[in-house]
C-alpha positions in Angstrom: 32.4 66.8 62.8 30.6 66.1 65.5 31.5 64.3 68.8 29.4 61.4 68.6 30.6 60.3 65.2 34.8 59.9 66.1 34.3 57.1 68.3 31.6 55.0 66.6 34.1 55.2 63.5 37.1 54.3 65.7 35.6 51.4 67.1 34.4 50.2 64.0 38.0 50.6 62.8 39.2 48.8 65.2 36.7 45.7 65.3 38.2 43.1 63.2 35.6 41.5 60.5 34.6 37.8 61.3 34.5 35.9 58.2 33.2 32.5 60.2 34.9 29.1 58.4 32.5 27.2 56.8 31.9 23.9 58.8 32.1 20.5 57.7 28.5 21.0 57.8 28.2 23.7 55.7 30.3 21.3 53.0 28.0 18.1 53.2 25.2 20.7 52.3 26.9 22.3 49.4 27.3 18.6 48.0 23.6 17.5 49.2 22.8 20.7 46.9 24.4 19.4 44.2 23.6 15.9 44.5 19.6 17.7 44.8 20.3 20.0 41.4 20.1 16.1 39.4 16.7 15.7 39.2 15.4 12.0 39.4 13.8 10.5 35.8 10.3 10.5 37.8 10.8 14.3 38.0 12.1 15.2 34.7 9.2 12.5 33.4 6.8 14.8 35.3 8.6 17.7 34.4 8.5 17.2 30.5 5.9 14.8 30.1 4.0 17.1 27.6 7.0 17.1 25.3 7.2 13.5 25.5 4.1 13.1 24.2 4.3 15.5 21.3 7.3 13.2 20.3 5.9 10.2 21.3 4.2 9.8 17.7 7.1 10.4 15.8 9.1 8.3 17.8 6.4 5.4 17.1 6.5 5.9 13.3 10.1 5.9 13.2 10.3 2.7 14.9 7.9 0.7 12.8 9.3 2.1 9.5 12.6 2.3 10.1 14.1 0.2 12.7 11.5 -3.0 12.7 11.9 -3.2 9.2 16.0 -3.8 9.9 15.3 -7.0 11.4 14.2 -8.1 7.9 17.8 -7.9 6.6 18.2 -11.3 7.9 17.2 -12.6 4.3 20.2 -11.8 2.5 21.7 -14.5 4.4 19.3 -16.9 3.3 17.3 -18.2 0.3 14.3 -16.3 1.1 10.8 -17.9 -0.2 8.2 -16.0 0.9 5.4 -19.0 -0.7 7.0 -21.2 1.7 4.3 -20.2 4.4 0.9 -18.1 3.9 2.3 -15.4 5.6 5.5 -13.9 4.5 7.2 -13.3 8.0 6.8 -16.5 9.1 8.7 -17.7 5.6 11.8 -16.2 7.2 12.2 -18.3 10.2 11.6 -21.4 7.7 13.9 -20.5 4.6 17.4 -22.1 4.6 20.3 -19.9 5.6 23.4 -20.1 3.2 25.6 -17.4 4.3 27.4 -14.8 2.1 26.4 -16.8 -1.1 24.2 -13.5 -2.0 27.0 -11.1 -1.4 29.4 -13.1 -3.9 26.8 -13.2 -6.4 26.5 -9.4 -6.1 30.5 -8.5 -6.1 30.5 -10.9 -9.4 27.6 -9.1 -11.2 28.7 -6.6 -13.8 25.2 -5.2 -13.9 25.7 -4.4 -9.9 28.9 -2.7 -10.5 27.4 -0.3 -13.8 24.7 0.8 -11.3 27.4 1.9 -8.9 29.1 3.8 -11.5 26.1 5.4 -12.4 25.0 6.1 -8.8 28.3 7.8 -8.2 28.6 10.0 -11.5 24.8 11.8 -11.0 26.0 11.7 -7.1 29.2 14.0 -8.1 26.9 15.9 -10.7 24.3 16.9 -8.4 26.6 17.6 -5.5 28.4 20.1 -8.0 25.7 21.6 -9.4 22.5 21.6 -7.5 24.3 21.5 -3.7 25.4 25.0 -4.4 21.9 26.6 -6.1 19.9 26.7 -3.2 22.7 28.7 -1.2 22.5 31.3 -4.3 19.4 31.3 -4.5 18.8 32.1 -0.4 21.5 34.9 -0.9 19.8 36.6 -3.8 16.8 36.3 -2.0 18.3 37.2 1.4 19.4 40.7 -0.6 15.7 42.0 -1.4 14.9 44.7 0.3 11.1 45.1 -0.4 8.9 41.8 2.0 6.6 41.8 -0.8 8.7 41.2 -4.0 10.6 38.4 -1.4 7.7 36.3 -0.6 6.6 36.2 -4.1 9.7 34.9 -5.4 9.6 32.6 -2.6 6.7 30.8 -3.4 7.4 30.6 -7.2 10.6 28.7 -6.0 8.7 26.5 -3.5 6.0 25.5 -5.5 8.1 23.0 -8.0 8.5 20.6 -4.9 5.3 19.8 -4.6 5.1 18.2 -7.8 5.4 14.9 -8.8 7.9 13.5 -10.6 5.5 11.7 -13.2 4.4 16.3 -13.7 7.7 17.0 -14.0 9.4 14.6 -16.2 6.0 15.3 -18.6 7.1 19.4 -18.0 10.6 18.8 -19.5 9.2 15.9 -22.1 6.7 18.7 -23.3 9.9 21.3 -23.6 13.1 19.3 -24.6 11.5 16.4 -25.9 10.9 15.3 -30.0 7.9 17.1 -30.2 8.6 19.4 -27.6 8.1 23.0 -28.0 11.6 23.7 -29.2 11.9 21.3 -31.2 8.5 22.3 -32.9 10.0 25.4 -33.4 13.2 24.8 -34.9 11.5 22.7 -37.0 9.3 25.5 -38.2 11.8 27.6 -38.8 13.7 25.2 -41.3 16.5 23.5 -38.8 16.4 19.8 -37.5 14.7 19.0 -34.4 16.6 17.3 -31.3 14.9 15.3 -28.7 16.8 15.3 -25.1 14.7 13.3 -23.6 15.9 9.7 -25.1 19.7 11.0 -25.5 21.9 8.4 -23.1 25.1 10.9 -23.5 23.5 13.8 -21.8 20.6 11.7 -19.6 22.6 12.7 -16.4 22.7 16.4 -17.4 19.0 16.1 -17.9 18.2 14.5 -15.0 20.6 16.8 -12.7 18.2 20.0 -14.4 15.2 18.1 -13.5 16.2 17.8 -9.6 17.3 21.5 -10.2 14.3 22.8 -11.5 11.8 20.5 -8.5 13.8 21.1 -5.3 16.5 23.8 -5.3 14.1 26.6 -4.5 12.7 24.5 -1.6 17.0 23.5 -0.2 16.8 27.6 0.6 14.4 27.0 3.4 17.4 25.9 6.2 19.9 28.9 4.1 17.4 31.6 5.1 16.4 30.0 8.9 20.0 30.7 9.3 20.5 34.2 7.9 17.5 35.3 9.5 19.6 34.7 12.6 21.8 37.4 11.9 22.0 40.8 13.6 21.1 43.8 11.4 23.5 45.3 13.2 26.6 43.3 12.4 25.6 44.9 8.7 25.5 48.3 9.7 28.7 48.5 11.3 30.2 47.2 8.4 29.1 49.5 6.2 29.9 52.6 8.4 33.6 51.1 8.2 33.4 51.2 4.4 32.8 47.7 3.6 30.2 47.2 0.3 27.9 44.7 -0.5 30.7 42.4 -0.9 32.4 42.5 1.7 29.3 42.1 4.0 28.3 39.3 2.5 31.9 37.3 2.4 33.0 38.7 5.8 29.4 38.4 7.6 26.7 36.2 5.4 28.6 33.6 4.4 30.5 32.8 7.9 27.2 32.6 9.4 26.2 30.0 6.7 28.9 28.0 7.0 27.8 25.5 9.7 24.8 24.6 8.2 26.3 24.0 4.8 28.5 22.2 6.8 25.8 19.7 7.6 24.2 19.4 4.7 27.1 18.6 3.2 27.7 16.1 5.5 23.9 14.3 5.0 24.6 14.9 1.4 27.1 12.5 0.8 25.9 9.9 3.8 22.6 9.9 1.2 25.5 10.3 -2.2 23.5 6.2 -2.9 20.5 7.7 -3.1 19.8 10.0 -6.5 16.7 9.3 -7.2 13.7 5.8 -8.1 10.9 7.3 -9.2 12.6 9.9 -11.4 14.7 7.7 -13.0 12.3 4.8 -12.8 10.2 7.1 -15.0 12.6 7.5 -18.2 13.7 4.1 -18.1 12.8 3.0 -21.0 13.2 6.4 -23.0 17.0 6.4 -22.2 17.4 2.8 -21.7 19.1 0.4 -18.6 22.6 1.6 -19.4 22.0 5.1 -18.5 19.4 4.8 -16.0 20.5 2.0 -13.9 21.2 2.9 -10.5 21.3 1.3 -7.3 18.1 2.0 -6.2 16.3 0.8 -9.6 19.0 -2.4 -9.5 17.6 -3.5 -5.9 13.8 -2.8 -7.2 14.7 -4.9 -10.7 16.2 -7.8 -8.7 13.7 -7.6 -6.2 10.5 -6.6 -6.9 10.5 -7.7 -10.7 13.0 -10.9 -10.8 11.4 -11.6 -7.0 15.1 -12.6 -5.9 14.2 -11.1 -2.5 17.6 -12.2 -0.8 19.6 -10.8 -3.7 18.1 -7.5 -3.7 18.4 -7.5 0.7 21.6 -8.1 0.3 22.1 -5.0 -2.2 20.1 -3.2 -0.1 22.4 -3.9 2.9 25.9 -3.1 1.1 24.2 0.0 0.2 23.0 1.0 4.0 26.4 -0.2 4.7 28.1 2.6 2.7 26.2 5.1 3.4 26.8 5.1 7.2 30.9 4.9 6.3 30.1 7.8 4.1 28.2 10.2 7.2 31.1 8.6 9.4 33.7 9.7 7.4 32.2 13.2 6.4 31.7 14.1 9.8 34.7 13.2 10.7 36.3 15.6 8.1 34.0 18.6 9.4 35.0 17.6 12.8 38.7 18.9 11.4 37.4 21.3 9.5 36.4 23.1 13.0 32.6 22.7 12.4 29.8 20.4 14.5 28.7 18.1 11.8 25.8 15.9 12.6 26.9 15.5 16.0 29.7 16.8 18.3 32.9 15.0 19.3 
């Protein structure tokens, strides 16, 4: 050790460190940082003005044809006559207001209350049998190894939604209807025919298949977003700790799909008044109004064909009105359930 290097080390053993206390000063700038990290709404305007404008048009549609068109629920409180005035909207600014008269006339109509039965019946149907097919089906699909073989059965699943309902109701007419090919053929072969298509008993079965048949394969869509998420890797160590196919997929496929089944759930029964027009519209008259009456086709009926405008607003409301209770209330159970919902707490 050399002589120079024992008393540099000394003296810096012996000088104390000076850790200077931060000033006042030093304070006010720490909180004048802060109060600087909150950007003005010029700045983030300027800052994510190009994303604004992306939005701006869906923003715009939304609000003409969805939350303009609220203000015309004012005519369920009033004896709307739109041939009061040439023009319709200024008809509801001169059309008498009577109150809840429309309301009472609904709670008092048996016809209302059959098409809430029926509403809730394919509502319970579908939510048992076609909510769980698309996560099946994005499983199964999820557990092909080769790309190939996946996309292919991926766009013979999609392709049904694109269809209209008119194609689809003539697909199953042209299968399970009178002279539908099984019918045809049990008929050929000496055994009586059967038409499902004009059987009330089993029209919500039917109509359940249908929805099956047009939009499960294209439900799979969110189901495999979210799987893709997963790491390979959370697999593989699985498997190396002697888990099998079942195991990986109760332990690591299906926890990773539970908040967005959550979710869907959750929209599922906010929209649980909604199962369907234009399907059941379609095979109205096949099955007849006691088995295809449901809300939807009860508001268009009162409204469109009757013209009682007032009447079918105020249907229209109670119906809005009850779906939002039912999102509130769903999300309200997934908030106990531990999962997001459609928003957080």
């Amino acid at each position: 050790m050399s002589h120079s290097t024992v008393p540099r080390s000394r003296a810096e053993a012996k000088t104390p460190e000076k850790n200077p206390a931060p000033s006042d000063g030093a304070g006010s700038g720490s909180r004048g940082g802060k109060r600087a990290g909150k950007l003005s709404l010029r700045l983030r305007f300027r800052r994510d003005r190009t994303l604004i404008l992306m939005t701006l048009p869906t923003v715009l549609l939304i609000l003409v044809f969805n939350y303009i068109p609220i203000l015309g629920n004012v005519v369920a409180f009033q004896d709307y006559d739109p041939y009061l005035s040439e023009n319709g909207f200024v008809a509801i600014f001169q059309s008498p207001w009577i109150g809840f008269e429309q309301f009472e006339r609904i709670f008092e109509d048996s016809a209302f209350w059959h098409a809430v039965q029926n509403t809730f019946v394919l509502f319970f149907l579908q939510l048992v049998l076609f909510f769980p097919i698309p996560i099946l089906l994005a499983l199964l699909i999820n557990s092909v190894v080769r790309p190939r073989v996946r996309a292919v059965a991926q766009a013979i699943m999609y392709l049904p939604h694109f269809f209209s309902w008119v194609l689809v109701v003539t697909v199953f007419m042209q299968i399970f209807g009178g002279a539908g090919i099984i019918a045809q053929t049990l008929r050929q072969h000496g055994y009586e025919g059967f038409d499902l298509m004009t059987d009330p008993e089993i029209f919500k079965y039917l109509v359940t298949a249908e929805s099956i048949w047009k939009d499960a394969g294209w439900g799979i869509i969110v189901f495999l977003a979210a799987l893709s998420s997963v790491s390979n890797d959370l697999y593989e160590a699985a498997a190396m700790d002697g888990a099998g196919r079942w195991r990986r997929m109760w332990h690591i496929t299906l926890p990773a799909l539970r908040p967005v089944i959550a979710l869907l759930l959750v929209l599922r029964v906010g929209d649980a008044l909604t199962v369907g027009f234009e399907q059941l519209l379609l095979q109205r008259q096949a099955v007849g109004v006691d088995a295809s009456d449901v809300l939807d086709t009860y508001v268009w009926w009162n409204g469109i064909r009757n013209q009682d405008f007032s009447y079918a607003a105020a249907a229209g409301l109670i119906k809005g009105v009850v779906g939002l209770a039912l999102v509130l209330t769903a999300n309200k159970v997934a908030h106990l359930m531990g999962e997001q919902g459609v928003y957080k707490k």
